[in-house]
ZAMAR-552173 format. One line per field, with one value per atom (N, C-alpha, C): atom name; residue in one letter; x, y, z. Coordinates in nm, 2 decimals. Atoms other than C-alpha are relative to their C-alpha. Layout:
BEGIN
atom	c(CA;...)
type	c(A;...)
px	c(X;...)
py	c(Y;...)
pz	c(Z;...)
# end
This chain:
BEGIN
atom	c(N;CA;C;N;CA;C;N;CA;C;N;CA;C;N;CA;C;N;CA;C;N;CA;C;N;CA;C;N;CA;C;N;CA;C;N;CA;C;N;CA;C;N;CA;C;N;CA;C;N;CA;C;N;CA;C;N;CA;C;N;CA;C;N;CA;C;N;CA;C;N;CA;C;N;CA;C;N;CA;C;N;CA;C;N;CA;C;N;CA;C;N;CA;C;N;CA;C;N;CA;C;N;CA;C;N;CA;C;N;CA;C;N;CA;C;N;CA;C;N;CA;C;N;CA;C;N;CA;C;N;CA;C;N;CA;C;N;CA;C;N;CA;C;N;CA;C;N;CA;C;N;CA;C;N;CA;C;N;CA;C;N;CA;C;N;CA;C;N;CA;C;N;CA;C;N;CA;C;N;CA;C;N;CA;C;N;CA;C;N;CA;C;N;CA;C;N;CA;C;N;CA;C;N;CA;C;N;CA;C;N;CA;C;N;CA;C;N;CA;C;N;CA;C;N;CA;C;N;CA;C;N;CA;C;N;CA;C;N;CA;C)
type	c(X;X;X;X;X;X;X;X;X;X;X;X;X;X;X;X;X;X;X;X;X;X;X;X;X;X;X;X;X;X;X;X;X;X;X;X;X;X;X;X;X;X;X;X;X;X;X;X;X;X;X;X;X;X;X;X;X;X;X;X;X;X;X;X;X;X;X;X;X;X;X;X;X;X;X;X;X;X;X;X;X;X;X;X;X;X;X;X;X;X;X;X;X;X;X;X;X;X;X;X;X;X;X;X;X;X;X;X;X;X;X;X;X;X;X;X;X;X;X;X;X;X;X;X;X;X;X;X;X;X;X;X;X;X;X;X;X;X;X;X;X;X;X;X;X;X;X;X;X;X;X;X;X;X;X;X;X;X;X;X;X;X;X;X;X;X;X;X;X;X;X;X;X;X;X;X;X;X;X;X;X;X;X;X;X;X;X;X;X;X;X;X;X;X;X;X;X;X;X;X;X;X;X;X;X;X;X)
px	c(0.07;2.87;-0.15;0.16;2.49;-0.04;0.12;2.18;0.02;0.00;2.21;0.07;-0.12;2.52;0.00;0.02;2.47;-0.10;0.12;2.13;0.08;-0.10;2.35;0.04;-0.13;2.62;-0.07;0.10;2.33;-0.05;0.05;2.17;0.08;-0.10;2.45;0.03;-0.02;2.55;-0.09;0.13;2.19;-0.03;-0.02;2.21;0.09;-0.12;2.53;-0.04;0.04;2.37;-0.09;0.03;2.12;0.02;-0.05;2.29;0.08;-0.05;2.47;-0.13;0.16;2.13;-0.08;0.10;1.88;-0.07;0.08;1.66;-0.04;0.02;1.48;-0.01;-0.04;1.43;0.12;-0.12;1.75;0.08;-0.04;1.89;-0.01;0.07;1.75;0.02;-0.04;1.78;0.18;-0.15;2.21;-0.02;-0.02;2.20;-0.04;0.02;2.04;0.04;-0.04;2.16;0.13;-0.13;2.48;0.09;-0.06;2.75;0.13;-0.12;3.09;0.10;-0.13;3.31;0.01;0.03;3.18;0.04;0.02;3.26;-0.13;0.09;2.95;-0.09;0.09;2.79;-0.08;0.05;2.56;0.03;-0.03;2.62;-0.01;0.09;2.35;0.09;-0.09;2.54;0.14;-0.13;2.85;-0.01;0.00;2.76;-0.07;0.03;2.71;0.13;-0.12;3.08;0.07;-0.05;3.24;0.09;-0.11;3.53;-0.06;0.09;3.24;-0.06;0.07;3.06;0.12;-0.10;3.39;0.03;0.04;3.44;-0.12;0.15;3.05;0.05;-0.01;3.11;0.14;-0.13;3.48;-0.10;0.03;3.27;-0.15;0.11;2.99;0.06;-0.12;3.26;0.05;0.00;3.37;-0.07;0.16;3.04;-0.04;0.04;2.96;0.13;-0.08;3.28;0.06;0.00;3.27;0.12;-0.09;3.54;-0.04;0.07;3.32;-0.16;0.11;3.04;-0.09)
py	c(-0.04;0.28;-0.02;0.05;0.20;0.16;-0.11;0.48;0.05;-0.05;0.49;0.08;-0.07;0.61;0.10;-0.16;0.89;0.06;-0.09;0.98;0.06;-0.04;1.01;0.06;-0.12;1.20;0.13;-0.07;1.42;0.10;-0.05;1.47;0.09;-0.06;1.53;0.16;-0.16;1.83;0.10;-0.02;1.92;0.09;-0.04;1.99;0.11;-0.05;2.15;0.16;-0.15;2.41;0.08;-0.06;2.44;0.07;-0.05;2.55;0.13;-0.11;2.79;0.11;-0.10;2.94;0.04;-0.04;2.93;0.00;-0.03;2.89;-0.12;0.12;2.58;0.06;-0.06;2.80;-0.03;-0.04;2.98;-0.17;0.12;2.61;-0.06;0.09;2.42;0.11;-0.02;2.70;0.01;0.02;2.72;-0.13;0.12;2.36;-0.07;0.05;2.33;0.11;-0.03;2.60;0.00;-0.03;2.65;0.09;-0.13;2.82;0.00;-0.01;2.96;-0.09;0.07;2.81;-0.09;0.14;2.49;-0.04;0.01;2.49;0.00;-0.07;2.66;-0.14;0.12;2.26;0.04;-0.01;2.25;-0.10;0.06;2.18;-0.17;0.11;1.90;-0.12;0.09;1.74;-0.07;0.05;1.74;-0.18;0.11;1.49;-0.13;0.12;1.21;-0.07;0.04;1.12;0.08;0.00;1.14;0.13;-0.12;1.42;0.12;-0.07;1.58;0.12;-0.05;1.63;0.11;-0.07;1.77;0.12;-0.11;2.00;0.12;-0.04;2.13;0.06;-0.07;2.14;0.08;-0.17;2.36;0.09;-0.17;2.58;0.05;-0.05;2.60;0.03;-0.05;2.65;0.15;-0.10;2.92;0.15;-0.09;3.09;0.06;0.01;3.04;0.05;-0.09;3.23;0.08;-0.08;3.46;0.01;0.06;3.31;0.01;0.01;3.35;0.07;-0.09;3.60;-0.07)
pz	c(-0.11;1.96;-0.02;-0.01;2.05;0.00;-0.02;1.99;0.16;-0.15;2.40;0.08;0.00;2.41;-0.07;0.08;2.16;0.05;-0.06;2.34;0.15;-0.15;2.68;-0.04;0.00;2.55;-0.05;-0.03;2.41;0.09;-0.15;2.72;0.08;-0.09;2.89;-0.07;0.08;2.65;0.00;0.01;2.60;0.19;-0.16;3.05;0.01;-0.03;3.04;-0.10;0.05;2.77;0.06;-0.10;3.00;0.10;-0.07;3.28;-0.06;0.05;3.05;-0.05;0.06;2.85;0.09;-0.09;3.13;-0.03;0.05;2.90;-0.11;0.10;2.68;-0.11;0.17;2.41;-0.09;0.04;2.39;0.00;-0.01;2.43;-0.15;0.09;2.19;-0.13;0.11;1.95;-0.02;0.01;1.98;-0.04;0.06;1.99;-0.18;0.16;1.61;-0.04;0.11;1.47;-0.05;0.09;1.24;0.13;-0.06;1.45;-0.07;0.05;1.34;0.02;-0.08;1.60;-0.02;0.02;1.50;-0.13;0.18;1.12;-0.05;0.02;1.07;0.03;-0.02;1.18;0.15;-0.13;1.46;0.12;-0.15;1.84;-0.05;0.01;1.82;-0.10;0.14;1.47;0.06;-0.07;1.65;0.09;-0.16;1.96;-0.09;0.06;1.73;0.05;-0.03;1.84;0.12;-0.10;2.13;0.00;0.02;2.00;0.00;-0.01;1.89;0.09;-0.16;2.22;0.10;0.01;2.31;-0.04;0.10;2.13;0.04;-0.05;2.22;0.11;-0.13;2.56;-0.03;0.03;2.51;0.00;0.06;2.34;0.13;-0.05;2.57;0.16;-0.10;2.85;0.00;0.04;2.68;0.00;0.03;2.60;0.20;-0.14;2.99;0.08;-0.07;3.14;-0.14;0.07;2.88;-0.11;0.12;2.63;-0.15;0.16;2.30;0.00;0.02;2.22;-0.11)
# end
């Protein structure tokens, strides 16, 4: 896959937390830090790959109709 394609899928994730956070802060900090759900890896680390990104959004699905505290 091209840099372009991992900046998109990114993005796209990066939006979608937005809409969940409300917040660039709060954003940007979930997305780099370590979380459980994740095998303690971050959002961000994830969306290097497609399954990845996946994955992310589930969990940010979750988080956003109250599926994961």
């Amino acid at each position: 896959m091209s840099e372009s394609v991992d900046v998109q899928r990114f993005a796209q994730v990066e939006a979608l937390a937005m809409e969940v956070f409300e917040s660039r802060a709060a954003t940007t900090a979930w997305l780099t830090s370590p979380n459980t759900a994740l095998d303690g890896k971050s959002p961000r680390s994830l969306c290097t790959t497609e399954l990845g990104a996946i994955q992310v959004r589930r969990l940010l699905r979750c988080i956003e109709y109250g599926g994961v505290v």
